[in-house]
N, CA, C and O atoms as a DFTB+ gen file, in Angstrom:
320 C
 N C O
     1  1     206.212     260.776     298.643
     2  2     205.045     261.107     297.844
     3  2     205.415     262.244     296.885
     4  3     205.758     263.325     297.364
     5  1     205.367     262.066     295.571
     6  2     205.525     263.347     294.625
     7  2     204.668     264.632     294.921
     8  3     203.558     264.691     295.450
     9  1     205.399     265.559     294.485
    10  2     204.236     267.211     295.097
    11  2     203.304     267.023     293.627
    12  3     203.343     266.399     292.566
    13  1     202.560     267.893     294.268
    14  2     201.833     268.491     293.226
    15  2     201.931     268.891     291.650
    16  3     201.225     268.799     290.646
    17  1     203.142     269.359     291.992
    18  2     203.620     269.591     290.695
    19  2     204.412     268.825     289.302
    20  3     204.501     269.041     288.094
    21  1     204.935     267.751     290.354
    22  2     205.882     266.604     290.026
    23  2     204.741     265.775     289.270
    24  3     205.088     265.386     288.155
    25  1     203.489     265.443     289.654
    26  2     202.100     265.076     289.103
    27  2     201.656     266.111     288.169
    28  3     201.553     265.474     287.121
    29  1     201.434     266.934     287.994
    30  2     201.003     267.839     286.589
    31  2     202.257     267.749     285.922
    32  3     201.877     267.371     284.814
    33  1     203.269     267.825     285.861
    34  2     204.335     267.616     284.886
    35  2     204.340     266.710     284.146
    36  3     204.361     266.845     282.922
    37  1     204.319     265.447     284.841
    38  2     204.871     264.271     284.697
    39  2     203.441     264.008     283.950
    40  3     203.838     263.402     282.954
    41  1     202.401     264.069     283.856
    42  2     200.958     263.868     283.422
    43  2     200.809     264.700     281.703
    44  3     200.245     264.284     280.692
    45  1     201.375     265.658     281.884
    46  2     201.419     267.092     280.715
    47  2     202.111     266.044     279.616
    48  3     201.703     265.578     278.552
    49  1     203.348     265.892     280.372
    50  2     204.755     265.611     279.426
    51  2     204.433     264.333     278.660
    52  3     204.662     264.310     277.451
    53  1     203.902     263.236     279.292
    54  2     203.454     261.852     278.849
    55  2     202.502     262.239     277.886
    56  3     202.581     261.716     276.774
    57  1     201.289     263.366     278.202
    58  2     200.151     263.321     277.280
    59  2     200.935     264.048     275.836
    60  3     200.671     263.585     274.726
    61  1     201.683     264.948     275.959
    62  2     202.041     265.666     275.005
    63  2     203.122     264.568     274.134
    64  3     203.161     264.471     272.908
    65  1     203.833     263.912     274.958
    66  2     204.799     262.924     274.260
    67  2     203.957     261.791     273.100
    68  3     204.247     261.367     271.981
    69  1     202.843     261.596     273.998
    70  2     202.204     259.971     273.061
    71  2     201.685     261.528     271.786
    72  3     202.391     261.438     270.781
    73  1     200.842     262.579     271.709
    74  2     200.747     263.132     270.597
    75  2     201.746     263.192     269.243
    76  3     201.657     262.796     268.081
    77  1     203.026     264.108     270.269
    78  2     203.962     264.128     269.511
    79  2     204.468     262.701     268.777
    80  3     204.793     262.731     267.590
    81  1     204.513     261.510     269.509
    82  2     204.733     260.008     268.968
    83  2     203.963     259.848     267.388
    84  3     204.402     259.303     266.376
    85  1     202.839     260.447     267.589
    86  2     201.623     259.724     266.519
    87  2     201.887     260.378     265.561
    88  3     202.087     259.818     264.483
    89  1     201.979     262.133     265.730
    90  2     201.603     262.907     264.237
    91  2     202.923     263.778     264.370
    92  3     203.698     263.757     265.326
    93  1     203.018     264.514     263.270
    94  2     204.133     265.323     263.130
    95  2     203.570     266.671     263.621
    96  3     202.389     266.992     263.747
    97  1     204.559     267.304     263.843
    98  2     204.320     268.987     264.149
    99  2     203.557     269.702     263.329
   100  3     202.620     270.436     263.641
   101  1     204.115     269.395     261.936
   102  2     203.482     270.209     260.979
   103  2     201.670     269.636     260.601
   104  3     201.076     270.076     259.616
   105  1     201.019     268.616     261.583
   106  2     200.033     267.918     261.665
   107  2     199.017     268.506     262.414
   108  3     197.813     268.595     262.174
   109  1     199.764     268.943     263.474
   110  2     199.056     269.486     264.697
   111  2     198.959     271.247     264.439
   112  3     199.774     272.169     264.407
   113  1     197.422     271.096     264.279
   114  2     197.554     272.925     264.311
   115  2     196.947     273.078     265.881
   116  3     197.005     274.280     266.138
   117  1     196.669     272.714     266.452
   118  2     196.483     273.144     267.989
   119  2     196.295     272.086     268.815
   120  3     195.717     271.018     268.610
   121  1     197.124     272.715     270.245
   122  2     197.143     271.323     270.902
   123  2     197.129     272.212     272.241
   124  3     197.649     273.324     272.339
   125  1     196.376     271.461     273.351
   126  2     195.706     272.398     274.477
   127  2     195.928     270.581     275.480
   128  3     195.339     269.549     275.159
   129  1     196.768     270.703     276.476
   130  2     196.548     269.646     277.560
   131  2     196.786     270.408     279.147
   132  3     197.849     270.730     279.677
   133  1     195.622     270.528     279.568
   134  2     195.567     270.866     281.150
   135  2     195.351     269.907     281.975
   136  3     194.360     269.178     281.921
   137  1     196.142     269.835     282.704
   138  2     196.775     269.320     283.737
   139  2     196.265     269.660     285.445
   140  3     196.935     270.410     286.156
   141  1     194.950     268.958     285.952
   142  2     195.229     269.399     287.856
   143  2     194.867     268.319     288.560
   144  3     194.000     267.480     288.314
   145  1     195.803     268.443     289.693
   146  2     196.016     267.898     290.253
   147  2     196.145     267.727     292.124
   148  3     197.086     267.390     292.843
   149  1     194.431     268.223     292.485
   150  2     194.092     268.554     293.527
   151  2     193.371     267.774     294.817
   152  3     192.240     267.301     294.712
   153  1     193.947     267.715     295.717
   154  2     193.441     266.663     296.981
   155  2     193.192     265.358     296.264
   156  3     192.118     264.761     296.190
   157  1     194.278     265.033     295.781
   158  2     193.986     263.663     295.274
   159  2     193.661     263.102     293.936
   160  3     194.062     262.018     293.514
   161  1     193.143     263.672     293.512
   162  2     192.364     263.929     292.688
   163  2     192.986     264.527     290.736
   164  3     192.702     265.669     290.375
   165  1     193.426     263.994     290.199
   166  2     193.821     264.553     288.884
   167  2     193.011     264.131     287.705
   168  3     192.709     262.958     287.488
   169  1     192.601     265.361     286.790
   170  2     192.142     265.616     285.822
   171  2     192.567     266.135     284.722
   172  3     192.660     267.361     284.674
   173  1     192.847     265.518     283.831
   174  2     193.652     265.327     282.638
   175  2     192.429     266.125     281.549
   176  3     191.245     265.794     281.624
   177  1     192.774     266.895     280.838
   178  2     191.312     267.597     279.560
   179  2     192.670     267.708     278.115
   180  3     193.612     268.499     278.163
   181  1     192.481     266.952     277.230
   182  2     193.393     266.963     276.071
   183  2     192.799     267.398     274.964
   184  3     192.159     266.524     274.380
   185  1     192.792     268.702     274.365
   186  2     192.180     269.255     273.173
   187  2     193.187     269.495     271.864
   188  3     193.788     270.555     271.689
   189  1     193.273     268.364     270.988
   190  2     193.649     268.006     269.526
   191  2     193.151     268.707     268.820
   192  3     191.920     268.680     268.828
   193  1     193.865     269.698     267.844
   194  2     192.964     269.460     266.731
   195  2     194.702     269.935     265.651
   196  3     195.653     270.699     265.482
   197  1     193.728     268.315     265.120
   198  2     194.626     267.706     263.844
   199  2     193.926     267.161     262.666
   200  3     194.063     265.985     262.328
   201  1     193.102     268.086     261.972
   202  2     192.744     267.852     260.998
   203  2     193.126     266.575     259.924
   204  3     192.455     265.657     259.453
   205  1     194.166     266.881     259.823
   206  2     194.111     265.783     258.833
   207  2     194.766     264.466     259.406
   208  3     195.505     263.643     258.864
   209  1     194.373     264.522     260.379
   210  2     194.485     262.644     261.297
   211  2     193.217     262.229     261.344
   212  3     192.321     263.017     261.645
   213  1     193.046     261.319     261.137
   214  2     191.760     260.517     260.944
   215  2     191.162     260.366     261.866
   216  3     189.962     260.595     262.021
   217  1     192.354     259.720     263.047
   218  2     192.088     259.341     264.553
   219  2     191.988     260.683     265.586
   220  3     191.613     260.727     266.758
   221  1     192.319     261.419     264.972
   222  2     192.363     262.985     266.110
   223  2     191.984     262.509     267.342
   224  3     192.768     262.616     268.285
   225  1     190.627     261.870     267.521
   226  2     189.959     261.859     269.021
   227  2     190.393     260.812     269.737
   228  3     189.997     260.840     270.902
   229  1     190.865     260.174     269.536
   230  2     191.157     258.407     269.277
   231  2     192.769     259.082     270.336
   232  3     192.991     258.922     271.536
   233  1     193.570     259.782     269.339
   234  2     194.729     260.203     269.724
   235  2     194.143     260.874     271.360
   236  3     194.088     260.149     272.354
   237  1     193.864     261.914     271.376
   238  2     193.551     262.571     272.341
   239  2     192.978     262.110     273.861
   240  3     193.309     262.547     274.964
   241  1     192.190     261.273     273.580
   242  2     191.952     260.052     275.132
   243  2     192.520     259.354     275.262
   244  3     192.574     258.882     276.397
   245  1     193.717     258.535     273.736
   246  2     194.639     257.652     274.324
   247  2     195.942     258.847     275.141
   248  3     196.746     258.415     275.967
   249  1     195.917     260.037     274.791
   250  2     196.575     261.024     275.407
   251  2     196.337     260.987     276.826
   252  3     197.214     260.850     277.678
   253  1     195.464     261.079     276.972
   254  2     194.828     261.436     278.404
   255  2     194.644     260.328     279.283
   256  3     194.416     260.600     280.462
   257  1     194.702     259.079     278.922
   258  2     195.054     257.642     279.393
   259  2     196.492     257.286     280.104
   260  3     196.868     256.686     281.111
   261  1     197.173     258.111     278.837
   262  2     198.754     257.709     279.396
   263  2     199.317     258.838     279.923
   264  3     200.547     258.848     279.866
   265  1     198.656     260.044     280.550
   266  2     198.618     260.774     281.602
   267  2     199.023     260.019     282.775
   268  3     200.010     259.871     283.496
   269  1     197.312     259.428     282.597
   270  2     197.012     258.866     283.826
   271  2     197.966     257.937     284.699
   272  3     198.341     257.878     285.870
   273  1     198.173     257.185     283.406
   274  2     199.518     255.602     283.675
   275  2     200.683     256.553     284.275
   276  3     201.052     256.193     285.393
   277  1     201.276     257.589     283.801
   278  2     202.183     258.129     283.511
   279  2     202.228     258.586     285.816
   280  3     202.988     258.428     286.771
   281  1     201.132     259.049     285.574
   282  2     201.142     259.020     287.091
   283  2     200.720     258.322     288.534
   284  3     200.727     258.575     289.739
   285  1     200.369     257.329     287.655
   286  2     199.747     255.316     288.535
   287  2     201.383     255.144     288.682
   288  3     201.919     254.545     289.614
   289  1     202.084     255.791     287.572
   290  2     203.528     254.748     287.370
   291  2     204.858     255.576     288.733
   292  3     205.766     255.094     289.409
   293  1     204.189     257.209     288.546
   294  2     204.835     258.104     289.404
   295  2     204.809     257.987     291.039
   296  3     205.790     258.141     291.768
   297  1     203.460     257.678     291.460
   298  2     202.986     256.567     292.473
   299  2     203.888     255.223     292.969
   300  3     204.673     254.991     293.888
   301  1     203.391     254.565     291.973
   302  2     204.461     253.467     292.143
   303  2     205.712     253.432     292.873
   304  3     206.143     252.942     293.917
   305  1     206.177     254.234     291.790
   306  2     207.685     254.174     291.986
   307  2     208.042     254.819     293.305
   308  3     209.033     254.409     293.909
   309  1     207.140     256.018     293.903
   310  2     207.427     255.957     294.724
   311  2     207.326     255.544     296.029
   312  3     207.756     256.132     297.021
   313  1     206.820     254.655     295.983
   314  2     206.126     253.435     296.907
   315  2     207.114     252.485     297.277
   316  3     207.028     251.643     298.171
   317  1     208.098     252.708     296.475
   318  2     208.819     251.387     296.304
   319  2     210.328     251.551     297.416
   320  3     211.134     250.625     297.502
């Protein structure tokens, strides 16, 4: 079973990766993803702000989606 931490990492890194995927650095003037991951239980909160992306919000829950996968997938694998 992954610790605790191995789950907020692995959740952070995926949400921050699909951002970084979409817009450029110089796109993103603030970017806020907290990460917990308690009795079971993980809660992903992704705060964008990228003005001049159209999709900003769009980006930000598909962020917080592939958290989630990111740690359905961390699960998995170690199941296996």
């Amino acid at each position: 079973m992954p610790s605790d931490d191995e789950v907020v990492q692995t959740a952070a890194e995926a949400a921050e990766g699909l951002i970084l995927s979409r817009l450029r650095n110089s796109e993103v003037k603030d970017l806020d993803v907290t990460v917990s991951f308690e009795d079971g239980i993980l809660d992903v909160d992704v705060y964008l702000n990228a003005p001049e992306a159209p999709d900003e919000e769009e980006i930000a829950e598909d962020a917080a989606l592939t958290a989630r996968s990111a740690v359905d997938e961390l699960f998995a694998e170690d199941e296996d």
